[in-house]
C-alpha positions as a printed Julia matrix, in Angstrom:
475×3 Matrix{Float64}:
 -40.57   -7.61   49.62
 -39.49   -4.01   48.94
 -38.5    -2.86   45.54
 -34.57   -2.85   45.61
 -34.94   -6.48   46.71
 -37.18   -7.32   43.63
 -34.41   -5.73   41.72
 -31.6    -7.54   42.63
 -33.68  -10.69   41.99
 -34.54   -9.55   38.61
 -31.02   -9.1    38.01
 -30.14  -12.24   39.24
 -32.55  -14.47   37.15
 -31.06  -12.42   34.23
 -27.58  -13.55   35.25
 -28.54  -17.01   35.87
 -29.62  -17.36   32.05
 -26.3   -17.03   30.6
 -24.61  -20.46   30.13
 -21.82  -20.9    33.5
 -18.62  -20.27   32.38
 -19.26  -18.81   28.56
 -18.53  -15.34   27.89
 -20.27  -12.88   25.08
 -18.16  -13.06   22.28
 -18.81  -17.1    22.2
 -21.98  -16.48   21.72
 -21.75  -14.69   18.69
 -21.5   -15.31   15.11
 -18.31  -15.53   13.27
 -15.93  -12.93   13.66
 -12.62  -13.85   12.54
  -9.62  -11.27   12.3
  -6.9   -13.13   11.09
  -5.86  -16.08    9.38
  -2.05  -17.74    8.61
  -1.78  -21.07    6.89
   1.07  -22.98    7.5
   2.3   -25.95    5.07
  -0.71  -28.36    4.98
  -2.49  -26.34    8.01
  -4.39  -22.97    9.28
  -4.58  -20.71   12.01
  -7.45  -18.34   12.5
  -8.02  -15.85   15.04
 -11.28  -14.04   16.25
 -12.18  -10.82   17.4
 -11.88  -11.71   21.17
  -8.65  -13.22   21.22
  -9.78  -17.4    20.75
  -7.08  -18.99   18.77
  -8.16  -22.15   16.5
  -6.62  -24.76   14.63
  -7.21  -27.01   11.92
  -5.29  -29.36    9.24
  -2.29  -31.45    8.9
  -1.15  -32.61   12.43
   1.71  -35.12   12.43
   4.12  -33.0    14.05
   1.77  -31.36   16.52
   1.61  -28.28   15.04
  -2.55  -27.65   15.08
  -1.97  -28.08   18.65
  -4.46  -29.79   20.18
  -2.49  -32.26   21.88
  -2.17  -34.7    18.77
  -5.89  -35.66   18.7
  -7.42  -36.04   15.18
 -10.84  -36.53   14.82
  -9.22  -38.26   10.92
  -6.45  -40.64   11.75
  -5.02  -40.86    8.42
  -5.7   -39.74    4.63
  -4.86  -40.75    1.66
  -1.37  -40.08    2.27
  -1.4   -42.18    5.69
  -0.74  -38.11    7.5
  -3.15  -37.44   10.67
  -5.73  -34.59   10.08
  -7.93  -32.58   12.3
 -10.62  -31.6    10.15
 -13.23  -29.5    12.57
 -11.38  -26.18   14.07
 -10.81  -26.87   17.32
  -9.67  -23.67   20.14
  -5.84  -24.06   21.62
  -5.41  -20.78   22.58
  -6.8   -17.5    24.15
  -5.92  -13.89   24.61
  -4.13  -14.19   21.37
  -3.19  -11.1    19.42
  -0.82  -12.11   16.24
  -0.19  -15.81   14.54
   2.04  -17.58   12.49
   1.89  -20.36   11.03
   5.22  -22.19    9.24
   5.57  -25.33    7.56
   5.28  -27.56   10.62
   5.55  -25.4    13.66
   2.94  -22.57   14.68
   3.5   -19.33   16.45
   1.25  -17.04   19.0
   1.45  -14.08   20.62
  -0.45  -13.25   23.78
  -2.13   -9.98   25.21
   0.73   -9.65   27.54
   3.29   -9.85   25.0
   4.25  -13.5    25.65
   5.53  -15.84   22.83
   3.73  -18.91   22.14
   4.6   -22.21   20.19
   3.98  -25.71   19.24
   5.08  -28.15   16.7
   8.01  -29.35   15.3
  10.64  -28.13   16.86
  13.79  -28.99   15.94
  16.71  -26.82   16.35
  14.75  -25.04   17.94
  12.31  -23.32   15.4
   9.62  -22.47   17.61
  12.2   -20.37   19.95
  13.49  -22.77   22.74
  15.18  -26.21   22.52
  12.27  -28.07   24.69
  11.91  -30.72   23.06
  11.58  -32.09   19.04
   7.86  -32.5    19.28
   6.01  -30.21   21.21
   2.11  -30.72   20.9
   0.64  -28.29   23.26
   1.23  -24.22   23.47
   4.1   -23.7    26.0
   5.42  -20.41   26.34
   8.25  -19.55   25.11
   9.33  -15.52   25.89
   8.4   -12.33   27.18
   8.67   -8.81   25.75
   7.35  -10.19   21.93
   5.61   -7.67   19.61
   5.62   -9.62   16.26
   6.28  -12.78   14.5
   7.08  -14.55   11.59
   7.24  -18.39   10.58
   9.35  -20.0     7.38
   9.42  -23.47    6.4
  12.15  -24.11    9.24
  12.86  -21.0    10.75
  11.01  -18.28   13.13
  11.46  -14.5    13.76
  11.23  -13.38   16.67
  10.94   -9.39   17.19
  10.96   -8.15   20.47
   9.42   -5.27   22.12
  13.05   -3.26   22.18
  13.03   -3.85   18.41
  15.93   -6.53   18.47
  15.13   -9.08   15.94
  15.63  -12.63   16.95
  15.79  -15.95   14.79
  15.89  -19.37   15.84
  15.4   -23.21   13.59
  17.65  -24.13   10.49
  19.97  -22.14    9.26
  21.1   -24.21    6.73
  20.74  -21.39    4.41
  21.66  -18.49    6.4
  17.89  -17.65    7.4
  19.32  -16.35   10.84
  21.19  -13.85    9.31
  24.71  -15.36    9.59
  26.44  -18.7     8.26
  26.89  -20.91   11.64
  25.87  -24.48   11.1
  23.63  -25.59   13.88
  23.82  -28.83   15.73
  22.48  -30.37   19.01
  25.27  -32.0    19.71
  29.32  -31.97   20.07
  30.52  -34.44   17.43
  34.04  -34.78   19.36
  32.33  -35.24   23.09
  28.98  -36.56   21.92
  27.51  -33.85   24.46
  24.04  -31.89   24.09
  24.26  -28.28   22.93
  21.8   -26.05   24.03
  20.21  -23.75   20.84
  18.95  -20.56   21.81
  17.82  -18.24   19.62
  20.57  -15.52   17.85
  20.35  -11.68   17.26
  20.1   -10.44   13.82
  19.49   -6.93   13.69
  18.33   -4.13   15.92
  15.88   -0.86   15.24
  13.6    -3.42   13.29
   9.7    -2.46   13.25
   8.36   -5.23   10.41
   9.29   -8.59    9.53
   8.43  -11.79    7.14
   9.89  -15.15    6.43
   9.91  -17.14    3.27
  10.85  -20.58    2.7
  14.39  -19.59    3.49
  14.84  -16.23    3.02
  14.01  -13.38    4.96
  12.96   -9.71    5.3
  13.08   -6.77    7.54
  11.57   -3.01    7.53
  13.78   -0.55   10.34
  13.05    2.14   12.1
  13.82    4.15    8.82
  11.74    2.6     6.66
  14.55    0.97    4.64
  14.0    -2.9     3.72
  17.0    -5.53    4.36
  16.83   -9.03    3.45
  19.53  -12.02    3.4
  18.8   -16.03    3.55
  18.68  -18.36    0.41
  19.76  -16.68   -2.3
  19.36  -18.7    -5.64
  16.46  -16.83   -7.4
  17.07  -13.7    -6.88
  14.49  -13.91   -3.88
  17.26  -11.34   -1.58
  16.51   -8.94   -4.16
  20.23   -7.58   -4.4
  21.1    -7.59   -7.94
  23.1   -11.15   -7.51
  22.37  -14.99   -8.17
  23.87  -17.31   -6.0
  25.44  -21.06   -7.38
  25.35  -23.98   -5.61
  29.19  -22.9    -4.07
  27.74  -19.48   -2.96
  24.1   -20.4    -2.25
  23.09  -17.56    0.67
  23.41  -13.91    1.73
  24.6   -14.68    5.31
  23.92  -11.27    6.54
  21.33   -8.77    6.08
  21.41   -6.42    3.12
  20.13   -3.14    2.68
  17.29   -3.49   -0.76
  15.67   -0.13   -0.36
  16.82    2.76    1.69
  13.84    4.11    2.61
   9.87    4.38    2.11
   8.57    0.51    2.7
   5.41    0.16    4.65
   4.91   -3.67    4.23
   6.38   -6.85    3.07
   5.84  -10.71    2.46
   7.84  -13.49    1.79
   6.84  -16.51   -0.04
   8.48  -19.5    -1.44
  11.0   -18.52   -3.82
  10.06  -14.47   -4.51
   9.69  -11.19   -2.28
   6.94   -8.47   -2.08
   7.18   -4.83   -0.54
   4.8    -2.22   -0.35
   5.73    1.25   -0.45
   3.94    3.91    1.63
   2.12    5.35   -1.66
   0.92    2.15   -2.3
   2.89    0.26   -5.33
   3.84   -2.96   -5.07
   7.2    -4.07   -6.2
   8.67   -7.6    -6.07
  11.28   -9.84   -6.88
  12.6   -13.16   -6.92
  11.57  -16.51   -8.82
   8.81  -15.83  -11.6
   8.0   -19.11  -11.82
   4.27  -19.48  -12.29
   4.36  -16.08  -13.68
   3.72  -14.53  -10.31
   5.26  -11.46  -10.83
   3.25  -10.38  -13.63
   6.29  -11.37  -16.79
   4.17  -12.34  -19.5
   1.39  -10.64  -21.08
  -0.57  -13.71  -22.27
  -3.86  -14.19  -19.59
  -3.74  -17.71  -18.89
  -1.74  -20.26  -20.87
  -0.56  -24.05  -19.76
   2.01  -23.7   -17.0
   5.9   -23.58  -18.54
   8.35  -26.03  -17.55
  10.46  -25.75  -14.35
  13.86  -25.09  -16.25
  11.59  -21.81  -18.33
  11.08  -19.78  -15.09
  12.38  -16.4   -15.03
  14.29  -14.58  -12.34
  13.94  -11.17  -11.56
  16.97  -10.49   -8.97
  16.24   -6.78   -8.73
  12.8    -5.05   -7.15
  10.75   -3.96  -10.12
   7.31   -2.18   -9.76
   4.24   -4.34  -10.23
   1.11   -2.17   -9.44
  -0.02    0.54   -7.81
  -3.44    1.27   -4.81
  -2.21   -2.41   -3.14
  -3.47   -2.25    0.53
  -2.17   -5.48    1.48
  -0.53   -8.53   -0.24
   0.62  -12.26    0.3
   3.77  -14.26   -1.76
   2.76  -17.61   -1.51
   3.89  -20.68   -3.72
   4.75  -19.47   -7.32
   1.54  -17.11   -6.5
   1.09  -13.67   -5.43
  -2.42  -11.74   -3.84
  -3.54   -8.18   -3.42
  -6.0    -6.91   -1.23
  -6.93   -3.4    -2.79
  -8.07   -0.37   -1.11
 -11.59   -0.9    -1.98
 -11.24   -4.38    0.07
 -11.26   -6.68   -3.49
  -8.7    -9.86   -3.3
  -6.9   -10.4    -6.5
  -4.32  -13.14   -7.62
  -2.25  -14.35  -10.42
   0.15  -17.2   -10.39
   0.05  -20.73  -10.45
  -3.06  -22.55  -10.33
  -2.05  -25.73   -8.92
  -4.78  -27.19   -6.67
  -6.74  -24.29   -7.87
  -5.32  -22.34   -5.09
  -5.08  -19.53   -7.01
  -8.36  -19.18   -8.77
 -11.05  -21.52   -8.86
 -12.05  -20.62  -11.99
  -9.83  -22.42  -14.21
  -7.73  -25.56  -14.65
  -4.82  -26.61  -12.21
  -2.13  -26.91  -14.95
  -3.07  -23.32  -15.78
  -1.18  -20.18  -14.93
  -2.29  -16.5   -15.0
   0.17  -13.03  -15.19
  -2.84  -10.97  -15.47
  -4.53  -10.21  -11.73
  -8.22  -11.68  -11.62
 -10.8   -10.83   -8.98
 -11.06  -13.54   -6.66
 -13.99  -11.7    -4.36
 -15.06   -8.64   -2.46
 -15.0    -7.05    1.4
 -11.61   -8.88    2.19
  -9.81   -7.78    5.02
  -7.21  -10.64    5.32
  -5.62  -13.21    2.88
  -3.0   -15.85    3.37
  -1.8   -18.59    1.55
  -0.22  -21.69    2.47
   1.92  -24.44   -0.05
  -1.38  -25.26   -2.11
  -3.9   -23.92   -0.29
  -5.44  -20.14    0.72
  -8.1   -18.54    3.54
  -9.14  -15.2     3.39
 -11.56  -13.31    5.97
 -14.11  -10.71    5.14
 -15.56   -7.78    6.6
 -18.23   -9.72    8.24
 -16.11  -11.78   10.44
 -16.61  -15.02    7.97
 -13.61  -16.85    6.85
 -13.67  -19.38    3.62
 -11.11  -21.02    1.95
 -10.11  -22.82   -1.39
  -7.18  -25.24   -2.77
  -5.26  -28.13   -1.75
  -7.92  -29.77    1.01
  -6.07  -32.78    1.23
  -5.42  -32.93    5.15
  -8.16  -30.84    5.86
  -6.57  -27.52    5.19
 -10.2   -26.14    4.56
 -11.35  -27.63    7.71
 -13.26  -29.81    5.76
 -13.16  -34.13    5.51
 -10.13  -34.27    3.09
 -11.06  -34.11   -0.95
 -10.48  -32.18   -3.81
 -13.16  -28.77   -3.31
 -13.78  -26.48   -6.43
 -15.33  -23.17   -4.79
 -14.39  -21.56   -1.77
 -16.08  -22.98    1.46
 -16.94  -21.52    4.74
 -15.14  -22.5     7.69
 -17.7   -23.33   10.43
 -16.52  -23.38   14.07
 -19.06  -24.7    16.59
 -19.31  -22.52   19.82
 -18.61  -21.93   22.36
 -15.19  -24.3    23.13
 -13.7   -24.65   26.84
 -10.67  -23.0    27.22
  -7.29  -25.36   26.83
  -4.97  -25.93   29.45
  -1.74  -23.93   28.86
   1.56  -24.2    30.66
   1.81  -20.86   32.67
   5.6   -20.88   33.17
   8.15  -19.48   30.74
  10.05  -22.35   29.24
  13.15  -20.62   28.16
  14.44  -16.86   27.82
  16.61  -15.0    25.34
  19.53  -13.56   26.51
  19.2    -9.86   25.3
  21.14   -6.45   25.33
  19.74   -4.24   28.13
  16.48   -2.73   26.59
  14.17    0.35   27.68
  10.75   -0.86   29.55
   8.35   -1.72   27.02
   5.63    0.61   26.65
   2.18   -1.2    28.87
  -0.05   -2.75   26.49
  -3.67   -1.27   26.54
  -5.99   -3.94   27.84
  -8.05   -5.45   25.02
 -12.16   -5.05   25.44
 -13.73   -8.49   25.45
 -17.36   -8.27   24.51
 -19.7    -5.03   24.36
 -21.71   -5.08   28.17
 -24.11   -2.45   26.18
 -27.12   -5.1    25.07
 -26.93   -6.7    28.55
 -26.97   -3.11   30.16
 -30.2    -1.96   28.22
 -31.85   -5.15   28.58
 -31.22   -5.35   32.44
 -32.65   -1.57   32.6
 -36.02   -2.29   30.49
 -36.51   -5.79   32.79
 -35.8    -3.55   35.98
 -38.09   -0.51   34.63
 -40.42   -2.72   34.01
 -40.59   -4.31   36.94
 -40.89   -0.96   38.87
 -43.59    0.34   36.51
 -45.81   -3.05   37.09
 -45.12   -2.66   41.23
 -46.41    0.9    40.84
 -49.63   -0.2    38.72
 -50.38   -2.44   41.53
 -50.51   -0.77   44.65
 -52.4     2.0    42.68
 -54.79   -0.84   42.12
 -54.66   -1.9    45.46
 -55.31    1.59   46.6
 -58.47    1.64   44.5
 -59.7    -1.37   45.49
 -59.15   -3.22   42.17
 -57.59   -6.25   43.51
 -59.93   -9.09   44.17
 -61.48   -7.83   40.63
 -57.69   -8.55   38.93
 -57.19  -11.79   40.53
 -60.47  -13.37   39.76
């Protein structure tokens, strides 16, 4: 046997000891990017693309099919404790309060869950338990309570779900049917603004950055949460179309229940909206017994909170910060301790307190939070009632690591577009880099010392063999 042939059989065996069908990055240890919790359940998504679910399934919306490995908790809902994969090639997430959103390398839209009126983009069906895909030409996303955004590629921002509340940016009442005719109406999502680059989506309220770097907002109205100056009654409960907040200089925002957070490209934080829970920093006292409903303060203008905020997350009557040294900090409501596990539930804190350090993402769902590290880990803490942690439902006190087992096969996924917005003409969008899966360098070095060595033990021999040495070696 010549010595290319022994080399090709090297490299062969070396081949053959890698698992059929798993790839590098399932192999390795955590390595989680980002995480979005919906209303009772979570998204996470790794490094390589591998979207996985956990939580709260009665609608569908971990999207696994409807399997639970926990067919009912204490409040007789279906759970899916253990992460399980539903997705791949994924590059953004959203999770809303019983629907979930994806978006693929290629720029296609994703969803699954409850879906009616549409929220997860196309009228399919109510109850959609699988990914299907929904659109083309998608660059981000964002998931309320009832609603989605949909931004496309040409910077036309789409909305489809309830508008009960003018979340779509305009006051037409939905229905799926014609009263007079009893006939089905088709919904299909509407256009709400162009020259958008940002979005987010609150409970049912919502929030835009442009081209310009000016912030608009419209939707629910009744706290303050549009951040306009006005208060809406019961008679005039919405701002039906987007309006302008700030007219230039916002680099982020977030939307959560009832307030609004934007931060500005020199890093303050400002925010708005429905104190309650003191989660826009009103009072000065640290912690003290949470106030009564009817006590909560509005603040229906953008005031300045804080300054050196990196990123940051409006959740349910609480607010966190990531900081630009990486620390997560909170203040808020405690309920569930979803806040900070350090104190009571019926507590409530307008003073920020260090949660932990090396965060890179945070999000926070109706009672419960997830935040990922720099090492790829991701851990959790607060309501864990439908396995929100991805642990058996119970009360937890300290944050727990999520632990996925790998590697998982890849899901079956419906390949054909289900449904497409009609849009305005729109330039080509720009071709998407493809995304590196897995570093080949460990596998390259470790095929070149096998080889080498290989060589360098052929060579040893027939000098051996030249010297007579042989019969001596073999005996």
């Amino acid at each position: 046997m010549n010595s290319i042939l022994k080399i090709l059989l090297i490299c062969s065996l070396i081949t053959l000891l890698i698992p059929g069908g798993a790839r590098a990055d399932d192999m390795a240890e955590d390595d989680f990017i980002r995480v979005s919790c919906g209303g009772s359940h979570t998204l996470a998504l790794r490094q390589n693309g591998d979207l996985w679910a956990w939580g709260l399934n009665d609608y569908g919306q971990v999207g696994n099919g409807g399997e639970n490995d926990i067919l009912y908790n204490d409040f007789k809902q279906p759970c899916q404790s253990k992460p399980v994969m539903v997705l791949d090639k994924v590059v953004d997430i959203a999770a809303g309060g019983w629907h979930s959103l994806a978006i693929r390398e290629d720029g296609s839209l994703w969803g699954w869950g409850m879906n009616y009126l549409a929220r997860i983009g196309s009228d399919i069906e109510e109850l959609v338990k699988k990914p299907v895909k929904i659109m083309d030409d998608v660059q981000a996303i964002a998931a309320g309570t009832h609603f989605s955004l949909i931004l496309k590629t040409d910077g036309t921002l789409w909305g489809s779900g309830n508008n009960d509340l003018c979340q779509l940016g305009h006051d037409i009442q939905y229905t799926d049917t014609d009263a007079e005719n009893d006939e089905y109406i088709p919904i299909e999502p509407s256009l709400i603004m162009e020259q958008v680059i940002a979005i987010a989506a609150g409970d049912s309220h919502a929030l835009a950055i442009r081209e310009d770097g000016s912030l608009w907002a419209w939707g629910w109205n009744a706290f303050g949460q549009v951040g306009n100056g006005q208060i809406n009654d019961a008679n005039n409960s919405c701002q039906s179309t987007p309006v302008q907040i700030f007219e230039s200089g916002v680099k982020c925002v977030s939307a959560g229940y009832h307030h609004s957070l934007a931060i500005m490209e020199d890093g303050a934080l400002w925010g708005w909206g429905s104190n309650a829970g003191q989660s826009l920093l009103e009072s000065e006292e640290e912690i003290s017994a949470a106030p009564p409903a009817s006590a909560a303060s509005m603040i229906i203008k953008p005031q300045k909170l804080m300054d050196g905020v990196k990123m940051v997350v409006a959740g349910v009557k609480r607010t966190f910060v990531i900081k630009e040294d990486g620390s997560l900090w909170g203040w808020g409501d405690n309920a569930f301790q979803a806040l900070n596990f350090n104190y009571r539930n019926d507590h409530v804190s307008a003073v920020p307190h260090k949660i932990m350090d090396d965060v890179v993402d945070v999000n926070s769902g109706d009672m419960h939070t997830m935040a990922v590290k720099e090492d790829g880990t991701l851990w959790g803490w607060g309501n864990n009632s439908c396995s929100q942690l991805a642990q058996p439902p119970g009360s937890l006190s300290l944050p727990v690591r999520v632990q996925v087992e790998y590697p998982a096969p890849i899901p079956e996924q419906e390949e054909e577009p289900v449904a497409e917005v009609e849009k305005p003409a729109a330039e080509p969008a720009p071709e998407k880099e493809e995304v590196q899966r897995g570093n080949p360098l460990p596998f390259i070095i470790g095929c070149a010392v096998i080889v080498a060595g290989g060589i360098a033990g052929l060579l040893i021999w027939r000098h051996k063999k030249r010297k007579g040495q042989i019969s001596a070696w073999r005996e």
